[in-house]
C-alpha positions in Angstrom: 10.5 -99.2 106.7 9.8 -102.1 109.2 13.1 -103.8 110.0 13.0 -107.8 111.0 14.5 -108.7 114.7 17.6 -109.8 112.6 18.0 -106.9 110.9 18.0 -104.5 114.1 20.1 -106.6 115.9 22.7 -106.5 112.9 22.4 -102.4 113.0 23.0 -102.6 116.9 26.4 -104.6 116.4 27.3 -102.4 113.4 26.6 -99.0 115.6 28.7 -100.6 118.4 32.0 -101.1 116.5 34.5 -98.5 115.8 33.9 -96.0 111.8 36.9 -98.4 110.8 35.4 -101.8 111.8 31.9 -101.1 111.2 33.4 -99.7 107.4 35.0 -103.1 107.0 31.6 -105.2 108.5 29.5 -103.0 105.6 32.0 -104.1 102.8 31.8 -107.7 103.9 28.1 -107.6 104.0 28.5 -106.0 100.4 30.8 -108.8 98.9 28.1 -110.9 100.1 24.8 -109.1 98.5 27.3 -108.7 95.2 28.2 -112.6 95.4 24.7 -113.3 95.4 23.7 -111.3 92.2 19.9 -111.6 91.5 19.0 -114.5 93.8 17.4 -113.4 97.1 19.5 -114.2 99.9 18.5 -116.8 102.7 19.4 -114.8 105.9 18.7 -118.3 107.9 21.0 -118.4 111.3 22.3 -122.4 110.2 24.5 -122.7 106.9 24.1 -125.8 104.9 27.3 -127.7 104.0 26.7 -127.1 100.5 26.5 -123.2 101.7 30.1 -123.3 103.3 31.4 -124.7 100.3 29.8 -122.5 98.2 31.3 -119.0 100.3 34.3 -121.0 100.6 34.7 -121.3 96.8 33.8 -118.2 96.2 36.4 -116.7 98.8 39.1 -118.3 96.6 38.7 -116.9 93.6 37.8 -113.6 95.3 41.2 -113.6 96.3 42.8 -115.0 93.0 41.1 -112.2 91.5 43.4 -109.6 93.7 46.1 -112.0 93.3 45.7 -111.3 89.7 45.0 -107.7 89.5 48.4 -106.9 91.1 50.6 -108.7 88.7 
């Protein structure tokens, strides 16, 4: 597999951090890849506005969903 200049430079960080911080960098990048379902995801270096509002809303109710689950 070819990996883009992006990609190996994401691999370099992840190798550099601590099991327990590079663990909690993959999960992120998970939450992301499941927030984004079937659509292919724009891995562009510049977020729109509309893309801030959009991770923003959907870090609220990620978080009203634990909310939730522990009552």
């Amino acid at each position: 597999m070819v990996l883009t200049t992006q990609e190996e430079s994401l691999i370099s960080v992840i190798r550099g951090l601590s099991p327990a911080e590079a663990h909690k960098a993959l999960d992120w990048a998970r939450q992301f890849a499941d927030l984004a379902g079937e659509r292919p995801i724009d891995w562009s270096d510049s977020w729109t506005d509309q893309d801030l509002l959009e991770a923003t809303a959907a870090s609220v109710r990620h978080f009203e969903d634990q909310e939730q689950a522990l009552r």
